[in-house]
Each structure stands twice: as structure tokens, then as C-alpha cells.
C-alpha positions, 0 to 999 in steps of 0.5 A: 682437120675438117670443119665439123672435126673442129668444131667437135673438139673446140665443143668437148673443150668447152664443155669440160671447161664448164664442167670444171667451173661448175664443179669448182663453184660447188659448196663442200665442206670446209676445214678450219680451226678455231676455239671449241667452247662445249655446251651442258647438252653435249654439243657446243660452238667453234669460233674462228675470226670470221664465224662462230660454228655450232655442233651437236652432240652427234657430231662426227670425229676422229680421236687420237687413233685416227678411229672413226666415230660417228655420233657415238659419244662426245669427243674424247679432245672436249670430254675432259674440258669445257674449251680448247683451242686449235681444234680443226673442224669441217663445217658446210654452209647451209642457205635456206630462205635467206638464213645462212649458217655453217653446222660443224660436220667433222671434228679432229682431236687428233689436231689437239694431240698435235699441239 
């Protein structure tokens, strides 16, 4: 190979490499379990060990039937009850002007019929 071959390669090379780093360094959603524990209005908290998480009334899930909904009604593992544990969850980090808190983005009832 000559010089500017090498030096072409050795540069895709590197540039994948960033590529892979700054891809892997991006914040997504995360997938837990924890204890949900449901509010009067609808929405509620999850606690694991590390965090506590807050949810919405609205909030996106999977019931039993691996059926989607989104933000149609309360989730059919928290309407009977007012607490359960093991429920999995998807949660993001959100950073804003040094205020750091992780909305609940996803819940799966599916993990309570696992049990």
C-alpha cells in the first residue's frame, strides 16, 4: 500500500472508532425492576435500590397479551392494587440546569404475570 492508502484506512478506522464511542456514550432508556407503588391521580413512583422513579397516568405499557398501549388507560398489573413489586420498567435521565430526574417511559405487566 501506498502512503495515502494508509493513511485512508488508518482514518476510516478511527473515524469508526469515535463513531462507536460516541454512539455507546449516548443516554437511552434503561430497563429495571423495582416496587410500584400507584398515586390517587393515576401515576405513581417505582423504587429500586439505587432511585426512586415517577410515572404518569399516561404512561406507555405492555399488558399480558404483549398489546401495546399508549397512554390510554392505567396498567392493567397497578389497576387492582395499590403496590407490586418485580414490575420491569424503562426509565430515561433527564439533565436540565443541574436538576437530574429519571421519568418512567415504559411499564411491562407482563413481568408481574412471570412471577
Amino acid at each position: 500500500m501506498h502512503g495515502s492508502a494508509v493513511r485512508t484506512v488508518a482514518f476510516i478506522g478511527l473515524a469508526l472508532v469515535v463513531g462507536f464511542l460516541v454512539g455507546t456514550w449516548r443516554t437511552g432508556a434503561t430497563v429495571q425492576t423495582g416496587r410500584a407503588d400507584l398515586q390517587e391521580g393515576g401515576g405513581g413512583s417505582i423504587s429500586t435500590d439505587d432511585w426512586t422513579y415517577g410515572f404518569d397516568p399516561g404512561v406507555t405499557w405492555v399488558d399480558s397479551q404483549n398489546t401495546w398501549h399508549h397512554g390510554d388507560d392505567l396498567p392493567e398489573c397497578l389497576a387492582a392494587t395499590r403496590s407490586v413489586e418485580g414490575l420491569r420498567f424503562a426509565a430515561i435521565e433527564v439533565n436540565v440546569e443541574g436538576s437530574t430526574w429519571r421519568p418512567v417511559v415504559w411499564i411491562d405487566c407482563r413481568s408481574i404475570g412471570a412471577q
